[in-house]
C-alpha positions as CSV (number, residue, x, y, z in Angstrom):
1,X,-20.9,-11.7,44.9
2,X,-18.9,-12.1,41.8
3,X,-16.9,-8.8,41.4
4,X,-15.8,-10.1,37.6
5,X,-19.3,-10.4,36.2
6,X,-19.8,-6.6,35.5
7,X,-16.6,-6.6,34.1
8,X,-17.2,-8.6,31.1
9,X,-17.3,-6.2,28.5
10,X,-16.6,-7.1,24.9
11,X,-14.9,-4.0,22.7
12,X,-17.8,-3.9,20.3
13,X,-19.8,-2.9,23.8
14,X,-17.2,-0.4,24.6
15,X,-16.7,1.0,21.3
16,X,-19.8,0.2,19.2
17,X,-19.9,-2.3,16.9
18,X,-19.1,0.1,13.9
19,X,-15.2,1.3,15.4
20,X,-13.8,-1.4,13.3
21,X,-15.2,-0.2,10.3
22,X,-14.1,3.7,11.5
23,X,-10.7,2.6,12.0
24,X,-10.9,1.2,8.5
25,X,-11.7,4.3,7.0
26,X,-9.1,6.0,8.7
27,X,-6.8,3.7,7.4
28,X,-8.1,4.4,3.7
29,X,-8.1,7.9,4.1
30,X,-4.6,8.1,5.3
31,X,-3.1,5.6,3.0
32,X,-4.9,8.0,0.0
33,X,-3.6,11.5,1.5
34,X,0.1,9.6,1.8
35,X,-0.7,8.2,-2.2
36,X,-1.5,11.7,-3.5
37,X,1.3,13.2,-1.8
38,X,3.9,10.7,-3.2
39,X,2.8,11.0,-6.2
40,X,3.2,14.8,-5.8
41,X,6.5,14.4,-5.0
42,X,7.9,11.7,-7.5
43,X,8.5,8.6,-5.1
44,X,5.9,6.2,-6.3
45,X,7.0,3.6,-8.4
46,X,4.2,1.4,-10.1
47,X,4.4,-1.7,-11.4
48,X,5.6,-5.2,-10.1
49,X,8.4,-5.6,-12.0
50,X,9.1,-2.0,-11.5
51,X,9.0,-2.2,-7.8
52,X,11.0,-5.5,-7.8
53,X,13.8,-3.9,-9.6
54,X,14.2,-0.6,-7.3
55,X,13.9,-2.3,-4.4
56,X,17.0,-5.1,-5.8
57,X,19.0,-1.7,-6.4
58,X,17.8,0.7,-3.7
59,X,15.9,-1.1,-0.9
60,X,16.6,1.7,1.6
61,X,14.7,3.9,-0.5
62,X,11.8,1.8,0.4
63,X,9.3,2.9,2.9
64,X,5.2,1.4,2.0
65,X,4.8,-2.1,-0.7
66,X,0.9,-1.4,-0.9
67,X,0.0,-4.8,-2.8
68,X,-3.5,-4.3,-4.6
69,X,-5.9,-7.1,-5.5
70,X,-9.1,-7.3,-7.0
71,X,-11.2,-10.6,-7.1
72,X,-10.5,-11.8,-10.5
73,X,-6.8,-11.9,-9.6
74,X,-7.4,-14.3,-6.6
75,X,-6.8,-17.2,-9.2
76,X,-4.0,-15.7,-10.7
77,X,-0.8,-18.1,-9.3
78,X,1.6,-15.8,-11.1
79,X,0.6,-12.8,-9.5
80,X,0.3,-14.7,-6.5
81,X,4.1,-16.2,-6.5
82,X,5.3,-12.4,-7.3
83,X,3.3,-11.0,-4.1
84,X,4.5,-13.6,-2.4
85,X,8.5,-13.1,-3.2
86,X,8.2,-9.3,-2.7
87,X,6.3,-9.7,1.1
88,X,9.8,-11.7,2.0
89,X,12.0,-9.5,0.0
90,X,10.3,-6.5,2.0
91,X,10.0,-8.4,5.6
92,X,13.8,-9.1,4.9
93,X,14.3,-5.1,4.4
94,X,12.5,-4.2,6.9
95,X,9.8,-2.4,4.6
96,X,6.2,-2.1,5.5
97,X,3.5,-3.8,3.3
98,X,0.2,-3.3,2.9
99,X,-2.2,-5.3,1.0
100,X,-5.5,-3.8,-0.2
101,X,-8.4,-4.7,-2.9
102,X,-10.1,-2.4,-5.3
103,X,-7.4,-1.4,-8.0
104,X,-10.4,0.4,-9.7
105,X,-10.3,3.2,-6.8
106,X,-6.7,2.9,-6.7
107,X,-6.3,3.6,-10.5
108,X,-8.8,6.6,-9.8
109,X,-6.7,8.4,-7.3
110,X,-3.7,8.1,-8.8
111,X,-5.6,9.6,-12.0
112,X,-4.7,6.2,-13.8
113,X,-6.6,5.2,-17.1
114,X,-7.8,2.1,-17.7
115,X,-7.4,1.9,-21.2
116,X,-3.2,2.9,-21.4
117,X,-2.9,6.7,-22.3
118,X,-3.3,8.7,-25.5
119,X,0.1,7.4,-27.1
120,X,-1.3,3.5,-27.0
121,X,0.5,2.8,-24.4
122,X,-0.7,-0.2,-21.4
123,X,-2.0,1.1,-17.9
124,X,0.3,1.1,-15.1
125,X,0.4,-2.4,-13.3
126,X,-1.1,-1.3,-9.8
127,X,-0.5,-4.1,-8.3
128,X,2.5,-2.7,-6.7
129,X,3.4,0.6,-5.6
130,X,5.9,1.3,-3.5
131,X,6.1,4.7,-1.8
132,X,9.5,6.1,-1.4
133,X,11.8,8.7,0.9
134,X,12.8,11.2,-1.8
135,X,16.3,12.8,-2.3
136,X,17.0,16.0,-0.9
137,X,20.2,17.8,-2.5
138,X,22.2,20.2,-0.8
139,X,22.6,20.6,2.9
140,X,19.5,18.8,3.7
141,X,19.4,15.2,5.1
142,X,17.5,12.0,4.1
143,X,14.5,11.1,6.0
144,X,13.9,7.7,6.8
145,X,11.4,5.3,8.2
């Protein structure tokens, strides 16, 4: 008798074949709660050229790159080259990255218009945000990653 046969499970048998896409939402729930709340607080900064410049100045500030796509941007090489500096700037530091797609859902959360805003001015570049530690004042300390 072969005592391995019954023990050929697959984790789609264990788990059902829909845990991937539960641990998915997870993810996307978490990373919008964590958004929101940096956003709350002040320690989001938006913007490629944005982010590239904090994170030259402060990179310890840094704790989340969440890189945003969408498909029309797969055949952009200059957004490509940037994404591609800032993942080795940030696996250098030590900073976690994230890459997602759908900007438009990311522009909705983070109550971002489309269009620029009333003054005329362009919409926020999301295809970098980084998230960072804010800085306490008095006799509180720094959190860090």
């Amino acid at each position: 008798m072969d005592y391995f046969t019954d023990f050929n499970m697959t984790l789609e048998k264990l788990f059902g074949s829909n845990s991937t896409e539960k641990k998915m939402e997870t993810v996307s729930q978490a990373l919008e709660v964590l958004l929101v709340a940096a956003q709350r607080q002040d320690c989001l900064t938006v913007g490629v050229y944005e982010s590239a410049k904090l994170m030259n100045v402060d990179p310890d500030s840094v704790v989340l790159c969440v890189l945003a796509t969408d498909e029309e941007d797969e055949g952009d090489i200059a957004l490509q080259i940037h994404f591609t500096l800032l993942q080795a700037f940030c696996c250098d530091n030590g900073i976690n990255i994230l890459r997602v797609a759908g900007m438009g859902c990311l522009a909705e959360l983070l109550e971002e218009d489309s269009t620029g805003d009333k003054n005329g001015n362009e919409p926020r570049d999301l295809h970098c945000i980084l998230v960072t530690v804010s800085t306490c004042t008095g006799n509180e300390t720094r959190y860090a990653n």
